[in-house]
N, C-alpha and C positions, 0 to 999 in steps of 0.2 A: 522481557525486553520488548519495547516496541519498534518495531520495523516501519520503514515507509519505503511504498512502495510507489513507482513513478512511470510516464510515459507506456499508464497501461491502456491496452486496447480499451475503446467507446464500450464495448460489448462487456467487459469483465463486470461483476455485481457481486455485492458482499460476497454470497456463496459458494461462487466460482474464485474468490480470492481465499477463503477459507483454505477450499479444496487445493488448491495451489499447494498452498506453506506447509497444509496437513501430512503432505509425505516428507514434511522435516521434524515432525512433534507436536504435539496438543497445542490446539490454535483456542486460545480463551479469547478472541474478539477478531473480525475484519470489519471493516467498513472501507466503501469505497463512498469520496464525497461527491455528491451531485449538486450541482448548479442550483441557486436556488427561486431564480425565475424561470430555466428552463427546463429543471428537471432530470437535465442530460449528466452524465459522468465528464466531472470535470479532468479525468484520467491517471488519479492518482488516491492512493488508500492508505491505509494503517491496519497492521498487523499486530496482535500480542501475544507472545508464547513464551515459553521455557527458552530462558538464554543457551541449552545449549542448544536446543533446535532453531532456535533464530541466527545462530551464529554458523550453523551448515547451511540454512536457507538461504544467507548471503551471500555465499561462498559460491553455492548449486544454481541460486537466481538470477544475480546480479550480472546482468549485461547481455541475457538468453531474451530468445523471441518467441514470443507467446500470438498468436495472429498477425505474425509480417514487424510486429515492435518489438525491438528490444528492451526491455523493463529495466530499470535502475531499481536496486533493491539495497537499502542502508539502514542502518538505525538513527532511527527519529530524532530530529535534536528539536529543543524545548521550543516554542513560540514565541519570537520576540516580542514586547510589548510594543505599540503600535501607538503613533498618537490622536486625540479623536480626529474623524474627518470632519473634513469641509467640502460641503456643497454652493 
């Protein structure tokens, strides 16, 4: 299942989000996305594990503060398509 995960602390980085979900069950990917002119954590990830550890992680994660934030922790819903931009 994929989790997203939201309103995380500047500081969190893949590894540290890994370490997070890990005491819920085998974490096979984190990424947190970073900005892509600044480089900075735009404050939010994606997580992929075993549904049933993803589904206590929600449960355990969802709405707890992690460095003074509360994180939003959900399952991922798909990306809508987008139409091209205009500049």
């Amino acid at each position: 299942m994929r989790l997203f995960a939201g309103n995380l602390p500047w500081s969190v980085d893949d590894d540290e989000l890994r370490n997070i979900f890990s005491a819920y069950g085998d974490v096979t990917d984190s990424k947190v996305i970073m900005d892509r002119e600044t480089g900075r954590s735009r404050g939010f990830g994606f997580v992929e594990m075993a549904d049933d550890g993803a589904r206590a992680a929600i449960e355990s994660l969802n709405d707890t503060e992690i460095d003074g934030r509360n994180i939003v922790v959900n399952e991922a819903q798909e990306r809508k398509e987008r139409g091209p931009r205009r500049f």
